[in-house]
C-alpha positions as CSV (number, residue, x, y, z in Angstrom):
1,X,23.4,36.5,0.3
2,X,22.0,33.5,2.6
3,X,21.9,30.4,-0.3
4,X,18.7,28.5,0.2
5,X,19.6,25.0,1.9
6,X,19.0,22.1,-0.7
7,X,17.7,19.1,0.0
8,X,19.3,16.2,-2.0
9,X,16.7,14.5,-4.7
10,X,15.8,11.5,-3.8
11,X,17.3,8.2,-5.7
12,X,15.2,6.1,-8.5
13,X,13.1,3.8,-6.8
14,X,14.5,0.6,-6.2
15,X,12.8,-2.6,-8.2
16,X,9.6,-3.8,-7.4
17,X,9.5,-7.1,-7.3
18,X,6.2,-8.9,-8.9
19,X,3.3,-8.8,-6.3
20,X,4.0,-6.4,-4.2
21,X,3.0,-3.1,-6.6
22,X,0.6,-2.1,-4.4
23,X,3.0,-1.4,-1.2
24,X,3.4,2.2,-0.8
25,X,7.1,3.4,-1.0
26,X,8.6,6.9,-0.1
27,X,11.8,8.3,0.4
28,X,13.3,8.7,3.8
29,X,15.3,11.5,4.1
30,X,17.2,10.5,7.9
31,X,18.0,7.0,6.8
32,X,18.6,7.8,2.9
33,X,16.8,5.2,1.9
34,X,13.8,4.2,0.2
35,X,11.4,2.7,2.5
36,X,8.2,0.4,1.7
37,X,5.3,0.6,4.4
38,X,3.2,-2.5,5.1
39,X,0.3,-2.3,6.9
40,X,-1.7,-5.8,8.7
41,X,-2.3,-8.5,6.5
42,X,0.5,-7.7,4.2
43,X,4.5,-8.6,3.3
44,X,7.0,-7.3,1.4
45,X,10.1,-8.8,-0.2
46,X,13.0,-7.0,-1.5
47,X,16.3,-7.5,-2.8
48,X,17.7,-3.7,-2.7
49,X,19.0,-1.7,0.0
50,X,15.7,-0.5,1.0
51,X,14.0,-0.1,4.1
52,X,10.8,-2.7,5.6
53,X,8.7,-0.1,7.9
54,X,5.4,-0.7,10.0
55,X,3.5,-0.2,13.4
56,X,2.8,-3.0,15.7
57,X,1.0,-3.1,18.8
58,X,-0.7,-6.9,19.4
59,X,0.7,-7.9,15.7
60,X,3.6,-9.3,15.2
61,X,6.1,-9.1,12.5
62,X,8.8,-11.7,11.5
63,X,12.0,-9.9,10.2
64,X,13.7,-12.7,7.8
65,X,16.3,-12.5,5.4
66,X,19.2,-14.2,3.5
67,X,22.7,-12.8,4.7
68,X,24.8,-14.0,1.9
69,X,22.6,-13.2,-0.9
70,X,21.4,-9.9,1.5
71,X,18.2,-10.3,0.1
72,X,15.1,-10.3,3.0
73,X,11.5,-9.6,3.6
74,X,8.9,-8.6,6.5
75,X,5.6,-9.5,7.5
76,X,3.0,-8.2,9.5
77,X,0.0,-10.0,10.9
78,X,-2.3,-11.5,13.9
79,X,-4.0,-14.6,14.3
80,X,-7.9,-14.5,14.1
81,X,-9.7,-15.3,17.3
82,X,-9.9,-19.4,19.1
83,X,-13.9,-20.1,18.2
84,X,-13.0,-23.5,19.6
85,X,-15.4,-25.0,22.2
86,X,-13.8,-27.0,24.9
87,X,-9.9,-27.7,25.9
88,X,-7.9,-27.8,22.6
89,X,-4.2,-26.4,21.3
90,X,-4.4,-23.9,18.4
91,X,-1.2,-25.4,17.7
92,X,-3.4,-28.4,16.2
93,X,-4.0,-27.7,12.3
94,X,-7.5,-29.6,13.0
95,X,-8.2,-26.2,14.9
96,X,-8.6,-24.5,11.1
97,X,-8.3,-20.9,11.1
98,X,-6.3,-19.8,13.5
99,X,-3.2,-22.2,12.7
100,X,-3.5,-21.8,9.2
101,X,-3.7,-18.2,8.8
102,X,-0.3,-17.7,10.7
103,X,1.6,-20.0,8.4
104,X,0.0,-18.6,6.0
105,X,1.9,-15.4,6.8
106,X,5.2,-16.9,7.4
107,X,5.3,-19.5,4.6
108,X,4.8,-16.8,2.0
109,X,7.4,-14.5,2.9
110,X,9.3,-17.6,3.2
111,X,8.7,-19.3,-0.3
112,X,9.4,-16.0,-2.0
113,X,12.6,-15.6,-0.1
114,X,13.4,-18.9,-1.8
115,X,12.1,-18.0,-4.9
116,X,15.0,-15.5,-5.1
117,X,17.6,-18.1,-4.5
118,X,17.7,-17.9,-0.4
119,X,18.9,-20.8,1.3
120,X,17.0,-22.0,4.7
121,X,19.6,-23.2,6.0
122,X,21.1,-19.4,5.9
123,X,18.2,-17.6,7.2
124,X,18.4,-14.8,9.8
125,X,15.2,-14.7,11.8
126,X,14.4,-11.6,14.3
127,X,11.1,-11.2,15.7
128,X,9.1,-7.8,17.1
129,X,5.1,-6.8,18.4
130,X,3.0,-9.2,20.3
131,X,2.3,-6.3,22.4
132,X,-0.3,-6.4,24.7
133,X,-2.5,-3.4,23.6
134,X,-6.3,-4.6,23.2
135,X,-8.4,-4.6,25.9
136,X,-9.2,-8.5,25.8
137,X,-9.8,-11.5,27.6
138,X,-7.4,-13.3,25.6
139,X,-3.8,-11.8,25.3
140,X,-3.8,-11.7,21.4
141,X,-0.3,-10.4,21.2
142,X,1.1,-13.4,23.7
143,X,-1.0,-16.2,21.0
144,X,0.5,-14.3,18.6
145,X,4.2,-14.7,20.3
146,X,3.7,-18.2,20.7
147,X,2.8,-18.9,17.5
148,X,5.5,-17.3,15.7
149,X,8.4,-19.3,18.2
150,X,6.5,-22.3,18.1
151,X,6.0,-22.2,14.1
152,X,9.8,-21.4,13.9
153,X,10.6,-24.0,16.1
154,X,9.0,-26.5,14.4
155,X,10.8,-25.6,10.7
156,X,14.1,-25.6,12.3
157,X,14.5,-21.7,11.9
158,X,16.3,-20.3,14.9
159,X,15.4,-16.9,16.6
160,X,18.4,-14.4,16.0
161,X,16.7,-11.7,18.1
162,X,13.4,-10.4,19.3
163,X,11.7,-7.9,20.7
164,X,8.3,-8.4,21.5
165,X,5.6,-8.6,24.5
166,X,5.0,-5.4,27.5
167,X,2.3,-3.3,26.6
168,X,3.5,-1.0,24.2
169,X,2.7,-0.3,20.6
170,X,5.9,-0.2,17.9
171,X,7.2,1.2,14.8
172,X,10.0,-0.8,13.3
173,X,12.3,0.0,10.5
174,X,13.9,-3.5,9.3
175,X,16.9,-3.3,6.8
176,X,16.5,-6.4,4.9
177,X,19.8,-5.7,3.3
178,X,22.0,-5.3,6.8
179,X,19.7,-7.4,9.3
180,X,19.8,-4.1,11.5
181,X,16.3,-3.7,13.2
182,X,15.3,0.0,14.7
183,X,12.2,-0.1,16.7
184,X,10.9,2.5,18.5
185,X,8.3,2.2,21.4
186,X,5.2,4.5,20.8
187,X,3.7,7.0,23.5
188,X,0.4,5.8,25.1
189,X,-1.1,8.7,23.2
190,X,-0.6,6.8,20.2
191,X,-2.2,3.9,21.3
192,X,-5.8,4.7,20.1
193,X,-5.0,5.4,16.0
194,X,-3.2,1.8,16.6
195,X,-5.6,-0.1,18.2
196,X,-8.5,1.4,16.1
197,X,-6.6,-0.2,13.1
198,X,-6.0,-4.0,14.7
199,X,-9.8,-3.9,15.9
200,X,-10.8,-3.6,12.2
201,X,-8.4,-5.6,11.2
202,X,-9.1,-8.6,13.7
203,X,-12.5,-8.2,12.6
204,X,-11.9,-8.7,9.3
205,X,-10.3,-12.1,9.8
206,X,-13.3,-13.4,11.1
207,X,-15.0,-12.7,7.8
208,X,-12.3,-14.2,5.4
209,X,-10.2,-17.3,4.5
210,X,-6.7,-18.2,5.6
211,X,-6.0,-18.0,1.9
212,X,-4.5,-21.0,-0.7
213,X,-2.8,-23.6,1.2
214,X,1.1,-22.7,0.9
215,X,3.5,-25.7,0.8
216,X,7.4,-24.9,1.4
217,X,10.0,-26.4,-1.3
């Protein structure tokens, strides 16, 4: 007799840490490994061996972690459109939204990194998206590039790796505990579930605040 084939049962859950309840977390079966899902405008932080997943196409996510302590977190966003009249650098803070949004998203998976005892001067930084997937005048994923490098620069945080730019969307699996980054470029057929997402997210960032001002310690 033929036995059935049995699928091991998946692991308890690893810890959530506090704020980040509401990420949704399933079991995956290839990598053995629990893996947390965040979709744009969100982060996640963890210090088990879990798994960071998402799909990017002009977002861009920064991959960061702590190698001693191997604790490490991913984020996932875009910056909001340059209302600006005239010739000025959304570098400037005096620009407002667009500036303050994108720190926004780094400095919080940042300061929770710390939180949890990482040191900055340990940090692993890899970088992935920016793709260039909306049919704009402005290259939103390339703003969103040179944000991220030029914020990074600026806080003395040095790119370990990257993979971003071309015209492809991406799903990434980031392994906070290993650094190990698996990204996986996405048919053009998939293009149209990915792009419908960052439209009504883009539009939603018109609509709301860059959020409390975050200061790093």
């Amino acid at each position: 007799m033929i036995q059935p084939l049995r699928v091991p049962e998946a692991p308890a859950r690893p810890e959530t840490l506090p704020g980040f309840g509401h990420v949704h977390r399933t079991w995956d079966r290839h990598n053995e490994r629990w893996s947390a899902r965040i979709l744009p405008g969100e982060y996640f932080v963890t210090r088990s061996d879990e798994i960071i997943a998402t799909v990017l196409g002009s977002c861009i996510s920064a991959c960061v972690r702590d190698p001693v302590l191997r604790i490490g977190g991913m984020n996932h966003f875009m910056l909001p459109e340059d209302i600006t009249n005239g010739s000025s650098s959304w570098h400037d803070p005096s620009v407002g939204l667009s500036t303050r949004y994108g720190s926004f998203a780094m400095e919080s998976l940042i300061n929770d990194l710390l939180k949890l005892g990482a040191r900055r001067e340990r940090l692993e930084v890899k970088l992935t998206g920016g793709g260039r997937v909306l049919a704009s005048m402005t290259d939103v994923g390339a703003r969103n590039i040179e944000f991220a490098r030029h914020w990074l620069k600026l806080e003395g945080l040095t790119i370990a790796g990257e993979d971003v730019g071309d015209t492809h969307p991406r799903r990434v699996l980031y392994f906070p505990a290993t650094g190990r980054v698996l990204m996986f470029r996405l048919r053009t057929t998939d293009h149209g579930e990915v792009v419908s997402r960052e439209k009504q997210y883009q539009s939603t960032l018109r609509e709301k605040p860059a959020g409390n001002d975050v200061e790093l310690f």
